[in-house]
C-alpha positions as CSV (number, residue, x, y, z in Angstrom):
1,X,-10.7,6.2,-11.7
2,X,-9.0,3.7,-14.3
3,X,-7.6,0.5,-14.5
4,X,-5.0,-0.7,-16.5
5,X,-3.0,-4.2,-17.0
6,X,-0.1,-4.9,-19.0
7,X,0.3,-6.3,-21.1
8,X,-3.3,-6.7,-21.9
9,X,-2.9,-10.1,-23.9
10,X,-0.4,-12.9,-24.3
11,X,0.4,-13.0,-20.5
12,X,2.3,-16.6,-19.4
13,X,3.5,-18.4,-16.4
14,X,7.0,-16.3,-16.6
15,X,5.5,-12.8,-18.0
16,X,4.5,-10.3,-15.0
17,X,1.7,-9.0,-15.3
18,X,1.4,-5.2,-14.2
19,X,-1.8,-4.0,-12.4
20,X,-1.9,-0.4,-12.0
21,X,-5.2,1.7,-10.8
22,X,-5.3,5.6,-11.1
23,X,-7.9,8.1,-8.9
24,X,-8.1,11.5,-10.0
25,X,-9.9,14.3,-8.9
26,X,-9.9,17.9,-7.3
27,X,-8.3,16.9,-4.1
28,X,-7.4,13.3,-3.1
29,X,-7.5,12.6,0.9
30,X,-5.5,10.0,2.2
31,X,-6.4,6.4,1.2
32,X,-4.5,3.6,2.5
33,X,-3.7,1.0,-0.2
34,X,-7.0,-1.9,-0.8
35,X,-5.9,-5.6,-0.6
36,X,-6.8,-7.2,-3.6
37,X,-9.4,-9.7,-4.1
38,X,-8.3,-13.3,-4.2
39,X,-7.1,-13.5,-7.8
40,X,-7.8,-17.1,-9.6
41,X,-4.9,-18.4,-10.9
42,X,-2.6,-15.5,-9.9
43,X,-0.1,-14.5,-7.5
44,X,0.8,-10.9,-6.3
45,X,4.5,-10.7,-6.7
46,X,4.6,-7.3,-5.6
47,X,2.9,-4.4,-4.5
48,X,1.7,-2.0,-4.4
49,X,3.6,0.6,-5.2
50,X,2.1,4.0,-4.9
51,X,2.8,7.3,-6.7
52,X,0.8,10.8,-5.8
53,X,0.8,14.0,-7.8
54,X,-0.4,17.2,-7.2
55,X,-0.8,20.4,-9.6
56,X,-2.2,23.9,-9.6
57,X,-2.9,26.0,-12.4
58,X,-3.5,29.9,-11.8
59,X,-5.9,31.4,-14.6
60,X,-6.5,35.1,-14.3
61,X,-9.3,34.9,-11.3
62,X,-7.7,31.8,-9.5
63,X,-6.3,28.6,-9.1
64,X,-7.1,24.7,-9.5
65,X,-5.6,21.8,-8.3
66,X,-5.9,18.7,-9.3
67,X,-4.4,15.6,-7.8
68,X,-4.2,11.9,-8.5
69,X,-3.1,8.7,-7.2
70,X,-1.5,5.5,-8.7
71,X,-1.3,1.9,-7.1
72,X,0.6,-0.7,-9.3
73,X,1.0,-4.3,-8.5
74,X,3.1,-6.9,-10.1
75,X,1.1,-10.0,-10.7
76,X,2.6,-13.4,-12.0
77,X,0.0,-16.2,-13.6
78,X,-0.1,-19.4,-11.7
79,X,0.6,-21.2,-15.3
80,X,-0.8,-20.9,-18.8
81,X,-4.5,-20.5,-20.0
């Protein structure tokens, strides 16, 4: 699992702010979306959004899949600081 925000500095009261947290693994069951913490001195403007991907690869004796899952959130800061 990752996290990621962008940007990751300079953020202000009018940049959003884009959360986005990535699970990957072998096989992925079905996961309904966390709520967020409350977030000190921001605001969820949207979200989230969520992708899924799956793949296989055959190699001569079998196959692998791999899957992951992305959640992004748009998050505004309540002002500057």
């Amino acid at each position: 699992m990752e996290a990621l925000v962008s940007p990751a500095r300079g953020a202000t009261d009018t940049t959003p702010i884009e959360l986005t947290v990535r699970i990957e693994g072998s096989s992925i069951p079905e996961v309904r979306a966390p709520r967020l913490p409350l977030l000190q001195n921001l605001d969820v403007v949207s979200g989230p959004a969520t992708s899924s991907q799956r793949s296989f690869v055959f190699d001569g004796g079998g196959a692998r899949q791999t899957a992951s899952l992305t959640l992004t959130w748009i998050l505004r800061a309540k002002g500057t600081g």
